[in-house]
C-alpha positions, 0 to 999 in steps of 0.5 A: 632874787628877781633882779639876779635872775634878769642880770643872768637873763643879761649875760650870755653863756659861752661854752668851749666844745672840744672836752667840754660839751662833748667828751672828745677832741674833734680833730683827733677825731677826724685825723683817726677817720683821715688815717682811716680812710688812707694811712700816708695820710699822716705825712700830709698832716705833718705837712699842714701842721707847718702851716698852722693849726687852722690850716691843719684843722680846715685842711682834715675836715675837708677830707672827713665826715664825721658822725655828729649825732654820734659823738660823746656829749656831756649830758649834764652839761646839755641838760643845764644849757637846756635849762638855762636857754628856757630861761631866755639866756643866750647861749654861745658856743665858742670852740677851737675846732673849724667853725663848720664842724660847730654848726653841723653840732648846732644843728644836731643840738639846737641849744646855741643861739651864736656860734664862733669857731675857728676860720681860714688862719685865726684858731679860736683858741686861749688870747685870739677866743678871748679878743672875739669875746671881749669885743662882743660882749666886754670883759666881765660881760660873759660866763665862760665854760670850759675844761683846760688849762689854755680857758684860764685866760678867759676865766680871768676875764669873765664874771662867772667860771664853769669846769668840766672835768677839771683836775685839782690843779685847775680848779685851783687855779680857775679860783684865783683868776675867777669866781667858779660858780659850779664844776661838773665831775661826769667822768669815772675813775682815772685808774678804772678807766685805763684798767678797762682800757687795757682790757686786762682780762684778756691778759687770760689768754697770754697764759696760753704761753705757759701750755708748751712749758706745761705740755713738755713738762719743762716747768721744772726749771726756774730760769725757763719759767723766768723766761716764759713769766717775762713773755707772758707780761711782754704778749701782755702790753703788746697786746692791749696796746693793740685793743687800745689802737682797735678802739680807736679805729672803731670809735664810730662802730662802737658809740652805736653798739649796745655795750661797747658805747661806754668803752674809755675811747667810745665815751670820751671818758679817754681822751683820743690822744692820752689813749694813743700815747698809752699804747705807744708806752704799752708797746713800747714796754712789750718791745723792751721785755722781748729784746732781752728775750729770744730773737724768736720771740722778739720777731713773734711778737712783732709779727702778733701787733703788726697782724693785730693792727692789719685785723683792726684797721682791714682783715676783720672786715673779710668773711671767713678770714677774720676768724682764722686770723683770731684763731691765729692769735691763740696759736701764735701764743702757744708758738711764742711760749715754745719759742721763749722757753726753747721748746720743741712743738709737737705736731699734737699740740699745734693741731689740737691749739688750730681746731680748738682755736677756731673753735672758739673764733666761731663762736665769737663771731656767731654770738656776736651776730645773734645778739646783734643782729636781733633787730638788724637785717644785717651785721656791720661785718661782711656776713649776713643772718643767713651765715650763722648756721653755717658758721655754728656747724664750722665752729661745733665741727673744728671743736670736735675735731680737736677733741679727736686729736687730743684722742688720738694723742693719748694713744700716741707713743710720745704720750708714753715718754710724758706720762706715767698713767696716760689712761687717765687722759681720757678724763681729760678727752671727756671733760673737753668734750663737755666743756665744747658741747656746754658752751655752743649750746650756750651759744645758741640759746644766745646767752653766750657775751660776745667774747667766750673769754669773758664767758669763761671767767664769769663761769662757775662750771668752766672753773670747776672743769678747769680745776678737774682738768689739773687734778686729772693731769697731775694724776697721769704724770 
């Protein structure tokens, strides 16, 4: 035992980074910050691509500054590096990425005695990683951990394996090439983690492309509600291709935010570029469905992502304008199912959604500054604490406001053309009534989630006002 602990002591430990210590790629990393900083960028990196990846990779880090304190690191990985340093074992890090971006991670996580990355036009990547590590220390002569298919070559090649996260496929084939001593499993569920990636709760509020079928009593008609079930599924895959593209954009933001740390991007359990080529399939399945709908609905949709992406990457960061953009998003789905379903708006239906809309925009934007701003001075938005009362009397004051409308239009003459007991109504009036007043008191006994969406879903009392709101309007048909 004695002596297989001193052969150890003997053989260095390399580990690969991009995936492997860290749950990320450092070069999509600082392409999303590049195209962060200036879109067109993009094309400069279509051009330093024809000169190599080293060049592509030197010529990106030169213009970003990445966060290494914050990025996703493997903590079972960490821990057994740590472990095996105190047992007098070197420790190497050996990584594709620049070798400057590995020691800036050196120096944040002071476990690596050597580090090697990739410099001017050599990548340290597969052959060329496997050349540097033979003449340090012979073949045979290192332990290699790694993640991905292109480390086969090195595990062939060392005495001992490690894998991290690797698939079935790998480990398979790691087995025939080396001994694999130990393989780490530290990420969730695949189809978990492209659930919550697409945020399919927050398909919830697609069905507001449903309420002109509702409102209109259109819902009659098989074909119109065919029609009106396609673009619901299309605002559907727009927009989570559009939460993929915001959580990409926000990667920094939320790895230090209290919950949003462990979203799929934010935590590395997504890959950067998996979750970028998700939302292009998501878009492009939005796109598809919406072609074979109404031209209106088609430009709709187009005009809903390119505004949501304008949020993500711009809008949001300006006071007062992020909230009538949010509130924009509601509408904008009350619009689409008018047009899908060839229904006609009335002026009630598009003031009520605006004041209910901003309603709601409010108060997620003044929940989420009384959560977060508890031990902050200031929020990482434009606004600061002493907006939030501010923000509550807006947000109270445009909810009562389209209670008011919805008041007026029962007293309306439309009404009578719609409803045979338009009285009954009133209860409808007065369970909203309720509901605005029940969930801004919430709000302000910060026990509302920063999206009443999700509120809304874990709320026993909004489920039975909802229910009430159903019986109530199929009496007054």
């Amino acid at each position: 035992m004695e002596l297989k602990k001193q052969e150890d002591k003997n053989i260095p430990l390399v580990v690969d980074l991009d995936g492997t210590f860290i749950n990320t790629d450092l070069l999509a990393e600082g392409i999303v910050l590049l195209l962060k900083k200036n879109f067109f960028c993009i094309f400069l990196c279509f051009s330093w691509i024809f000169k190599g990846k080293a060049f592509l990779k030197q010529k990106v880090f030169e213009k970003v500054q990445i966060n290494y304190k914050n990025l996703p690191v493997n903590k079972e990985l960490n821990d057994f590096l740590v472990s095996e340093s105190q047992k007098g074992r070197k420790i190497v890090l050996a990584t594709a990425s620049p070798k400057s971006a590995a020691t800036e991670i050196g120096k944040v996580f002071p476990v690596f005695d050597e580090i090697y990355g990739t410099e001017k036009d050599l990548n340290l990547k597969g052959s060329n990683k496997l050349e540097l590590l033979a003449d340090m220390y012979g073949k045979g002569g290192f332990d290699y951990i790694g993640n991905s298919r292109t480390d086969l070559i090195l595990f062939a090649s060392s005495r001992f394996s490690y894998l991290v996260n690797a698939g079935r496929f790998l480990e398979r084939k790691t087995r025939e090439v080396s001994t694999l001593k130990k393989s780490w499993k530290t990420k969730t569920s695949r189809f978990i983690a492209y659930l919550k990636l697409l945020r399919v709760y927050q398909w919830v509020k697609n069905l507001l492309i449903f309420l002109p079928l509702i409102t209109s009593h259109s819902f009659q008609s098989v074909n119109t509600l065919t029609q009106v079930t396609l673009a619901f599924f299309a605002f559907c895959f727009v927009a989570s291709a559009g939460y993929i593209v915001n959580d990409i954009m926000d990667l920094e933001a939320d790895r230090t935010h209290a919950s949003k740390h462990s979203r799929g991007l934010a935590s590395g359990n997504i890959g950067i570029l998996p979750g970028f080529l998700c939302a292009i399939l998501l878009f492009a399945a939005g796109l598809i469905i919406g072609l074979n709908l109404k031209l209106s609905f088609f430009l709709i949709l187009i005009v809903y992502f390119v505004l949501s992406i304008a949020y993500s990457v711009y809008l949001k960061k300006l006071v007062l304008y992020d909230v009538f953009i949010l509130a924009s998003f509601y509408t904008i789905r009350v619009v689409a199912g008018g047009a899908v379903g060839n229904i006609v708006l009335s002026f009630w239906l598009i003031a009520f959604s605006i004041f209910l809309f901003l309603s709601l925009s409010f108060i997620k934007r003044y929940s989420e500054f009384i959560l977060t701003s508890v031990n902050q001075k200031h929020s990482r938005r434009d606004y600061s604490l002493a907006d939030i009362t501010l923000l509550q009397i807006m947000g109270i004051g445009t909810g009562l406001l389209s209670v008011i409308v919805f008041s007026l239009y029962i007293n309306s003459p439309e009404v009578t053309l719609l409803y045979s007991n338009p009285r009954a109504l009133w209860v409808i009036c007065l369970l909203l009534l309720f509901w605005i007043s029940r969930i801004w008191l919430v709000a302000t006994r910060g026990k509302m989630t920063v999206d009443p969406i999700v509120f809304l879903l874990k709320d026993l009392t909004s489920y039975i006002l909802i229910i009430l709101t159903a019986v109530t309007l199929l009496i007054s048909i």
